[in-house]
C-alpha positions as CSV (number, residue, x, y, z in Angstrom):
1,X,0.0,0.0,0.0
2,X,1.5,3.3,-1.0
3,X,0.8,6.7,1.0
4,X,1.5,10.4,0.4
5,X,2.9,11.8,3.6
6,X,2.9,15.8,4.3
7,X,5.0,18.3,6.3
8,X,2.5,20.8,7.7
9,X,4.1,24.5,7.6
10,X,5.5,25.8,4.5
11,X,3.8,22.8,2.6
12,X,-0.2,23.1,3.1
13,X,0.3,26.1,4.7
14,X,1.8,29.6,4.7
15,X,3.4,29.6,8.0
16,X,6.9,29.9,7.5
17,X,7.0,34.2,6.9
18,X,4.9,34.3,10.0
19,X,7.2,32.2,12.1
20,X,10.4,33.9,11.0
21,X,8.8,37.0,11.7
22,X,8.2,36.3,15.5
23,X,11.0,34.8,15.9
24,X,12.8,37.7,15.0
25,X,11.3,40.0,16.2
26,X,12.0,38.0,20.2
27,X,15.9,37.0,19.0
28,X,16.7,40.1,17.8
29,X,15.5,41.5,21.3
30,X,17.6,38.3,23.4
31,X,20.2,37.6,21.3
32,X,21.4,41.3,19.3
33,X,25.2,39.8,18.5
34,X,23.3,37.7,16.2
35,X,22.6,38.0,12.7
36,X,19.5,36.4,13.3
37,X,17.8,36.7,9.3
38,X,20.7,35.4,8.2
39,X,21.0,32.1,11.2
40,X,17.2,31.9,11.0
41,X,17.2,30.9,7.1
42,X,19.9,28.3,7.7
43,X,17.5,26.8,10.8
44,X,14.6,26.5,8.4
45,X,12.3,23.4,9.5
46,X,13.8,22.6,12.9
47,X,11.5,22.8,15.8
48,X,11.0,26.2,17.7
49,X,13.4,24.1,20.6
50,X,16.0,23.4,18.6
51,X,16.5,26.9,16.3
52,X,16.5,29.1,20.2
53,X,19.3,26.3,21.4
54,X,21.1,26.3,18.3
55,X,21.1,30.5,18.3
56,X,21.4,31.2,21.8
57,X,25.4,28.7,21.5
58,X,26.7,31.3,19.2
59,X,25.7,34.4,21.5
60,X,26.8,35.6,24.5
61,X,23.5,36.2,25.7
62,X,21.4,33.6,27.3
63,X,17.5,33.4,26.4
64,X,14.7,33.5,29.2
65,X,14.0,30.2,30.6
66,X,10.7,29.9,29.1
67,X,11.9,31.3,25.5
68,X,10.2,28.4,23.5
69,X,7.1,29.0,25.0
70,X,7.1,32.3,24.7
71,X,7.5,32.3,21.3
72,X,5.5,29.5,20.4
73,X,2.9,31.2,22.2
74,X,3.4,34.2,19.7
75,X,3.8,32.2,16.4
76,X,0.5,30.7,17.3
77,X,-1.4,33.9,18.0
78,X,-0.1,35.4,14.7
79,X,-1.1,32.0,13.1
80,X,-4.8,32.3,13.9
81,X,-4.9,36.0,12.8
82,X,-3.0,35.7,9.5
83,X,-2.5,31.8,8.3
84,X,-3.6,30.9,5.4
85,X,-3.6,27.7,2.4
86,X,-1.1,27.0,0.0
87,X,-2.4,27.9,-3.1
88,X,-3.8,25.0,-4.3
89,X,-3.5,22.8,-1.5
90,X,-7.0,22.0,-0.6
91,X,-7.4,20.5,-4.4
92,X,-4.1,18.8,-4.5
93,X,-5.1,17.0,-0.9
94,X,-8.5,15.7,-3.1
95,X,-7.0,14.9,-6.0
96,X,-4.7,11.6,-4.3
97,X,-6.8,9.0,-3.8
98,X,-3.5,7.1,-1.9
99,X,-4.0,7.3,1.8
100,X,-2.7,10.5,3.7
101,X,-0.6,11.7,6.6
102,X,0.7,14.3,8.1
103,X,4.7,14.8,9.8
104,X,5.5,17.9,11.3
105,X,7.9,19.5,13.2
106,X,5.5,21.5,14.8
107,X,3.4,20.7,18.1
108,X,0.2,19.0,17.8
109,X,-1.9,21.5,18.5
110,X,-0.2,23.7,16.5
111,X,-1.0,21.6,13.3
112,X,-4.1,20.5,14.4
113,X,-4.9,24.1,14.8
114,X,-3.2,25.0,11.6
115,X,-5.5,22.4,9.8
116,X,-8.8,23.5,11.0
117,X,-8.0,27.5,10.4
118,X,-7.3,26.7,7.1
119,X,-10.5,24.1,6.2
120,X,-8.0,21.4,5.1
121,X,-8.7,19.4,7.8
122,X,-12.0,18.6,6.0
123,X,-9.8,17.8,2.2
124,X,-8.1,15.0,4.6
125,X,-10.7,14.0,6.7
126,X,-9.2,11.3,9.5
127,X,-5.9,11.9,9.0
128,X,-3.1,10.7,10.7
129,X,-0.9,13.4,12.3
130,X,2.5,13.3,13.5
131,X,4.4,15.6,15.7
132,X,8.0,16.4,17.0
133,X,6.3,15.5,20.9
134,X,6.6,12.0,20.0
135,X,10.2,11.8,19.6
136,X,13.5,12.7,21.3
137,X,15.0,13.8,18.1
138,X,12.9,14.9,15.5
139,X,13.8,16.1,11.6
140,X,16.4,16.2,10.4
141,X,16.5,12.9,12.4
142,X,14.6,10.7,10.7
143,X,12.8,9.3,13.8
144,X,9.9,11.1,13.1
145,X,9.6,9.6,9.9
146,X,10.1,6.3,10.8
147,X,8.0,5.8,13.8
148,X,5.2,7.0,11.0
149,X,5.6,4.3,9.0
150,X,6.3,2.2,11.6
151,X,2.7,3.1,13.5
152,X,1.1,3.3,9.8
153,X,2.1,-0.5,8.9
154,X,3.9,1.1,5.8
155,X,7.1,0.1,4.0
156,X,9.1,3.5,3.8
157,X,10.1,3.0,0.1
158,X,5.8,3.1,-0.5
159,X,5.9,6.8,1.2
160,X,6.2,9.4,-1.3
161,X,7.2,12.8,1.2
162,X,6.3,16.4,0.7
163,X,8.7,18.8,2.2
164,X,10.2,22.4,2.2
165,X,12.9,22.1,3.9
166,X,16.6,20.8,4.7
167,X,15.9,19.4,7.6
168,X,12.8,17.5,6.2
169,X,14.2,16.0,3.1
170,X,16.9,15.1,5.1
171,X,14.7,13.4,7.3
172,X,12.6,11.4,4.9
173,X,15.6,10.5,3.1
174,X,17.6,9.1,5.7
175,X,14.1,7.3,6.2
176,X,14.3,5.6,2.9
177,X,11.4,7.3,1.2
178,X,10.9,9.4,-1.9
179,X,11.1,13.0,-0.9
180,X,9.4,15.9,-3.0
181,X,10.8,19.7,-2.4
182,X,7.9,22.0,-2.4
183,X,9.2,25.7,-3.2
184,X,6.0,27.6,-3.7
185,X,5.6,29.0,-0.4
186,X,6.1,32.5,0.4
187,X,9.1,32.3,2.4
188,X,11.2,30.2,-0.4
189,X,14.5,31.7,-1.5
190,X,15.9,31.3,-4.9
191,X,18.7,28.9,-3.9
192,X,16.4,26.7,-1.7
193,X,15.4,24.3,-4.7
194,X,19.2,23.5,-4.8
195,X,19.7,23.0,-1.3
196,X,16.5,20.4,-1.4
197,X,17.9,18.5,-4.5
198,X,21.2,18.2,-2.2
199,X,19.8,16.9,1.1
200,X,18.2,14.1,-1.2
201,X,14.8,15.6,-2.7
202,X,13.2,13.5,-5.7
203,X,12.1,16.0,-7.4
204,X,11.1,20.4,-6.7
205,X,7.1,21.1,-7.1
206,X,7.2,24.9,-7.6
207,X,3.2,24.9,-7.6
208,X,0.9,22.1,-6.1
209,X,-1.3,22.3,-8.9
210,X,1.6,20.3,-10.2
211,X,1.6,17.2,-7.4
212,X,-0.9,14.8,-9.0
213,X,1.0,14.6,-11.9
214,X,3.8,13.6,-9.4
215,X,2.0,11.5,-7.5
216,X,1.5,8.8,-10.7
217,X,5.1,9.4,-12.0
218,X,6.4,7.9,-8.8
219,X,3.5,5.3,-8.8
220,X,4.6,3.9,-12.0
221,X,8.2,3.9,-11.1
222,X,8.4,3.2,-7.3
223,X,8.8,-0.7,-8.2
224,X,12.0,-0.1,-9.9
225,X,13.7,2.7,-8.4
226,X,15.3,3.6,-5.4
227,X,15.7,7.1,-3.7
């Protein structure tokens, strides 16, 4: 049984610009040696945890105790205010008839949440959703992925993966499934379909009116090919 499995922010939806933006806005207040823009566009897909800890080694500040929450707190207020769909999301979701999940970084809530604001929690329906609570290391480990197809009953080479980031292809990669690099979100650079091609991605979907059409290329080769 083959399944199409989805990263949640930057992929179905619009989420990334928002994030950055908060998180900015807090590290540039905590941690001003940095050049946080620049650190923040290398951290791209790590969870909220891992991007302050990862920031707050190359400063010589230390960040409040309750930094992730703080600005998880604020990512998810904007979220609700501003989030929106991929363009073209919603009919993408409809048009796979495989079965579905979803693999985030994020926290549950935050997805579930995410989902709901957006109305593509009613394209899935009962989906399964993963989160980066349910492991010790999540992407660009590929724990994440694999306790999903572990939980799923799924073979990882029958998991085609639709990511954004470095740290998710890397993750579905090192997984053993077939990773797709989605660049059509808002917060997408012009070098970013290179660095996905690098960590391992399959192929780069600019637009997801374009993923069907994916979907039943890798169908018909997934017997015969490895990624």
């Amino acid at each position: 049984m083959k399944m199409v499995i989805f990263d949640c922010d930057g992929v179905l939806v619009d989420s990334e610009a928002l994030a950055e933006g908060t998180l900015m806005e807090y590290l540039s207040r905590w941690l001003p040696d940095l050049d946080v823009a620049n650190l923040l566009s290398q951290a791209l897909g790590m969870t909220t945890a891992n991007i302050l800890r990862h920031l707050e080694q190359l400063s010589r500040h230390t960040l409040p105790p309750d930094a992730t929450e703080q600005v998880d707190t604020a990512i998810e207020a904007r979220l609700a205010r501003e989030l929106t769909a991929i363009e073209g999301a919603d009919r993408a979701v409809r048009q796979i008839a495989l079965s579905k999940a979803v693999v985030s970084n994020s926290r549950r809530s935050r997805v579930v949440a995410s989902l709901a604001s957006t109305r593509l929690a009613d394209a899935f329906g009962e989906v399964p959703i993963f989160t980066a609570e349910q492991v010790a290391n999540p992407k660009p480990d590929p724990a994440l992925y694999q306790l999903a197809a572990s939980q799923l009953g799924q073979v990882p080479r029958d998991c085609l993966v639709v990511e954004d980031s470095v740290a998710g292809v890397t993750a579905a990669h090192a997984a053993g499934m077939c990773v797709i690099g989605f660049v059509g979100a808002s917060h997408i650079d012009a070098e970013q379909p290179t660095r996905l091609m690098k960590a391992g991605a399959w192929r780069v979907l600019e637009h997801m009116n374009g993923l069907e059409a994916l979907v039943d290329e890798w169908q018909s080769t997934v017997s015969s090919s490895t990624y």
